[in-house]
C-alpha positions, -999 to 999 in steps of 0.1 A, spaced: -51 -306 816 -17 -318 803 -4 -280 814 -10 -289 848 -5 -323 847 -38 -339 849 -36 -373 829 -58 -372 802 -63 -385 763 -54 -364 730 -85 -343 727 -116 -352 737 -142 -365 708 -164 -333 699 -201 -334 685 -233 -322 674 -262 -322 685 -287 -321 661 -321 -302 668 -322 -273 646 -337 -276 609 -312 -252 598 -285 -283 605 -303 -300 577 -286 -274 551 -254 -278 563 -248 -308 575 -225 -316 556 -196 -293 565 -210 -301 605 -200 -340 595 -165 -325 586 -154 -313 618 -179 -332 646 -165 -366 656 -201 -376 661 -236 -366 658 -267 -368 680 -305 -366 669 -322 -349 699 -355 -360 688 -379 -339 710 -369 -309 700 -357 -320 659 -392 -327 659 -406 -296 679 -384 -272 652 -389 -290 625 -424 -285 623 -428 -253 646 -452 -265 673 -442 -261 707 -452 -295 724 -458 -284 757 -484 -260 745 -520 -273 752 -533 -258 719 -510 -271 697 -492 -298 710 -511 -319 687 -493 -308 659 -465 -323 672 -459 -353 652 -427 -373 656 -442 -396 621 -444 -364 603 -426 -366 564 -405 -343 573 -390 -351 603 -387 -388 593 -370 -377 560 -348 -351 581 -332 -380 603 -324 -401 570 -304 -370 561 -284 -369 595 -276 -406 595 -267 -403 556 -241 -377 562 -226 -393 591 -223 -423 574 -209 -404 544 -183 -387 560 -176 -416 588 -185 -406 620 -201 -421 646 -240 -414 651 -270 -420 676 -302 -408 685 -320 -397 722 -353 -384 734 -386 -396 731 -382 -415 700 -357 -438 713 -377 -455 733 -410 -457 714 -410 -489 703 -434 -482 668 -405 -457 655 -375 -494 658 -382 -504 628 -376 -469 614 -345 -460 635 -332 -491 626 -340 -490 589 -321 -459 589 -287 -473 604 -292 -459 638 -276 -488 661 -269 -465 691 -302 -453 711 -295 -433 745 -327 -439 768 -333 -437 805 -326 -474 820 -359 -479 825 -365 -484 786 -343 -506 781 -362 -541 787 -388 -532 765 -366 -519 737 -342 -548 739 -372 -572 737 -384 -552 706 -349 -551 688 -347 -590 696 -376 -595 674 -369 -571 646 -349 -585 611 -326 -551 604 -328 -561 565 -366 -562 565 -369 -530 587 -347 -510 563 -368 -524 536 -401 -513 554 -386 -477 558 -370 -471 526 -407 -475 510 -420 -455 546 -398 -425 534 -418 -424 504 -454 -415 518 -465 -381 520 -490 -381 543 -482 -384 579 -513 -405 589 -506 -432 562 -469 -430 581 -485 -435 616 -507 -461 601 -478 -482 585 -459 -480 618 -484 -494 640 -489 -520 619 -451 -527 611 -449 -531 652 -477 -551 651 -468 -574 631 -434 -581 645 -435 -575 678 
Protein backbone atom coordinates (compact mmCIF):
# COMPACT_ATOMS: atom_id res chain seq x y z
CA UNK A 1 0.00 0.00 0.00
CA UNK A 2 2.68 2.60 0.89
CA UNK A 3 4.24 1.60 -2.78
CA UNK A 4 1.40 3.04 -4.27
CA UNK A 5 0.55 5.44 -2.00
CA UNK A 6 -2.41 4.20 -0.26
CA UNK A 7 -2.38 5.67 3.38
CA UNK A 8 -2.11 3.05 5.72
CA UNK A 9 -0.54 1.96 9.38
CA UNK A 10 2.97 0.09 9.96
CA UNK A 11 1.82 -3.45 9.46
CA UNK A 12 -1.33 -4.69 10.13
CA UNK A 13 -1.77 -6.76 13.55
CA UNK A 14 -1.56 -10.60 12.54
CA UNK A 15 -3.23 -13.62 14.38
CA UNK A 16 -4.30 -17.03 15.13
CA UNK A 17 -6.97 -18.57 15.10
CA UNK A 18 -7.20 -21.28 17.18
CA UNK A 19 -9.16 -24.51 16.19
CA UNK A 20 -6.77 -27.21 15.74
CA UNK A 21 -5.64 -29.48 18.83
CA UNK A 22 -2.33 -29.63 17.31
CA UNK A 23 -2.10 -25.68 18.32
CA UNK A 24 -2.23 -26.88 21.81
CA UNK A 25 1.55 -28.40 21.39
CA UNK A 26 2.83 -25.46 20.06
CA UNK A 27 1.38 -22.70 21.24
CA UNK A 28 3.82 -21.32 22.50
CA UNK A 29 6.07 -20.46 19.60
CA UNK A 30 2.35 -19.39 17.77
CA UNK A 31 2.22 -16.73 20.94
CA UNK A 32 5.72 -15.56 19.65
CA UNK A 33 4.95 -14.30 16.38
CA UNK A 34 0.81 -13.73 16.43
CA UNK A 35 -0.18 -10.29 17.78
CA UNK A 36 -3.31 -11.95 19.00
CA UNK A 37 -5.19 -15.12 19.29
CA UNK A 38 -8.69 -16.25 18.66
CA UNK A 39 -10.53 -19.42 20.22
CA UNK A 40 -12.98 -20.49 17.45
CA UNK A 41 -14.93 -22.51 19.72
CA UNK A 42 -17.19 -24.55 17.31
CA UNK A 43 -14.72 -26.15 15.69
CA UNK A 44 -11.83 -26.23 18.90
CA UNK A 45 -14.44 -28.22 20.24
CA UNK A 46 -15.50 -30.33 17.11
CA UNK A 47 -11.44 -31.32 16.70
CA UNK A 48 -10.76 -31.57 19.90
CA UNK A 49 -12.88 -34.37 20.53
CA UNK A 50 -13.30 -35.75 16.84
CA UNK A 51 -17.13 -35.61 16.39
CA UNK A 52 -18.43 -33.86 13.56
CA UNK A 53 -21.42 -31.78 14.97
CA UNK A 54 -23.47 -31.64 12.18
CA UNK A 55 -23.63 -35.35 11.88
CA UNK A 56 -26.98 -36.70 13.25
CA UNK A 57 -25.22 -39.82 14.68
CA UNK A 58 -22.77 -38.30 16.59
CA UNK A 59 -23.37 -34.90 17.12
CA UNK A 60 -24.04 -35.82 20.60
CA UNK A 61 -20.71 -36.31 21.31
CA UNK A 62 -20.08 -32.94 20.78
CA UNK A 63 -19.57 -31.48 24.11
CA UNK A 64 -18.42 -27.93 24.49
CA UNK A 65 -18.08 -28.84 28.81
CA UNK A 66 -15.87 -31.65 27.84
CA UNK A 67 -12.30 -31.80 30.20
CA UNK A 68 -10.61 -31.45 27.47
CA UNK A 69 -11.79 -28.75 25.69
CA UNK A 70 -12.32 -26.67 28.84
CA UNK A 71 -8.68 -27.43 29.93
CA UNK A 72 -7.46 -26.70 26.15
CA UNK A 73 -8.88 -22.98 26.29
CA UNK A 74 -7.02 -22.45 29.86
CA UNK A 75 -3.97 -23.26 27.80
CA UNK A 76 -4.61 -20.66 24.92
CA UNK A 77 -5.45 -17.88 27.30
CA UNK A 78 -2.29 -18.93 29.51
CA UNK A 79 0.08 -18.50 26.67
CA UNK A 80 -1.31 -15.40 25.47
CA UNK A 81 -1.17 -13.98 28.74
CA UNK A 82 2.39 -15.33 29.04
CA UNK A 83 3.80 -14.03 26.16
CA UNK A 84 1.44 -10.65 26.12
CA UNK A 85 -0.77 -10.66 23.47
CA UNK A 86 -4.04 -9.80 23.10
CA UNK A 87 -6.77 -12.70 23.18
CA UNK A 88 -10.59 -13.43 22.63
CA UNK A 89 -12.95 -15.99 21.93
CA UNK A 90 -16.00 -16.53 19.10
CA UNK A 91 -18.60 -19.10 18.21
CA UNK A 92 -21.11 -20.74 19.97
CA UNK A 93 -19.64 -20.52 23.34
CA UNK A 94 -19.59 -16.87 23.39
CA UNK A 95 -22.80 -16.48 23.74
CA UNK A 96 -24.02 -19.32 25.92
CA UNK A 97 -24.58 -17.77 28.91
CA UNK A 98 -23.76 -21.23 31.36
CA UNK A 99 -19.99 -21.21 29.81
CA UNK A 100 -19.52 -16.83 31.46
CA UNK A 101 -18.51 -17.85 34.44
CA UNK A 102 -15.84 -20.09 32.80
CA UNK A 103 -14.78 -17.71 29.98
CA UNK A 104 -14.44 -15.28 32.39
CA UNK A 105 -12.69 -17.33 35.09
CA UNK A 106 -10.23 -17.90 32.49
CA UNK A 107 -9.32 -14.13 31.66
CA UNK A 108 -11.23 -14.00 28.42
CA UNK A 109 -12.65 -10.23 28.53
CA UNK A 110 -13.21 -9.97 24.72
CA UNK A 111 -16.24 -12.25 23.29
CA UNK A 112 -17.17 -11.67 19.47
CA UNK A 113 -20.94 -12.61 19.07
CA UNK A 114 -23.63 -11.74 16.55
CA UNK A 115 -25.48 -8.37 17.94
CA UNK A 116 -28.26 -10.17 18.76
CA UNK A 117 -26.43 -11.75 21.83
CA UNK A 118 -25.44 -9.13 23.23
CA UNK A 119 -28.40 -8.09 25.69
CA UNK A 120 -28.49 -11.28 27.15
CA UNK A 121 -24.70 -11.59 27.58
CA UNK A 122 -24.31 -8.05 28.96
CA UNK A 123 -27.14 -8.72 31.49
CA UNK A 124 -25.27 -12.01 32.46
CA UNK A 125 -21.75 -10.40 32.75
CA UNK A 126 -23.58 -7.57 34.87
CA UNK A 127 -24.40 -10.05 37.47
CA UNK A 128 -21.22 -12.14 37.48
CA UNK A 129 -18.17 -11.22 40.41
CA UNK A 130 -14.94 -11.99 37.98
CA UNK A 131 -12.98 -13.05 41.37
CA UNK A 132 -15.69 -15.60 42.33
CA UNK A 133 -15.98 -16.91 38.72
CA UNK A 134 -12.24 -17.57 38.41
CA UNK A 135 -12.52 -19.23 41.67
CA UNK A 136 -15.56 -21.46 40.49
CA UNK A 137 -13.40 -22.51 37.43
CA UNK A 138 -10.04 -23.00 38.73
CA UNK A 139 -11.79 -25.92 41.01
CA UNK A 140 -14.13 -26.64 37.45
CA UNK A 141 -10.78 -27.44 35.70
CA UNK A 142 -10.19 -29.97 38.15
CA UNK A 143 -13.22 -32.48 37.35
CA UNK A 144 -12.78 -35.26 35.18
CA UNK A 145 -16.01 -36.07 34.18
CA UNK A 146 -17.81 -33.95 31.76
CA UNK A 147 -21.29 -34.43 33.33
CA UNK A 148 -20.20 -33.36 36.80
CA UNK A 149 -18.70 -30.14 34.57
CA UNK A 150 -22.22 -29.67 32.91
CA UNK A 151 -23.73 -30.17 36.21
CA UNK A 152 -21.60 -27.44 38.11
CA UNK A 153 -22.18 -24.99 35.23
CA UNK A 154 -25.85 -24.96 35.26
CA UNK A 155 -25.85 -24.53 38.64
CA UNK A 156 -23.03 -21.80 38.83
CA UNK A 157 -25.54 -19.84 36.22
CA UNK A 158 -28.25 -20.59 38.36
CA UNK A 159 -27.24 -19.31 41.08
CA UNK A 160 -26.04 -16.03 39.86
CA UNK A 161 -27.89 -15.14 37.12
Amino acid sequence: LKAEDYPCHSSPKIGAMIELPSALAIIDELAREADFFSIGTNDFIQYMLAVDRTNEKVANLYKPHHPAVLRGMKTVVDAAVKHGIDFSVCGDMAHQEEFLPFLIGIGLRKLSLDSVHLPKIQAGLMKLDASRATDFTNDLLKETRSDRILQRLTDFHRSVM
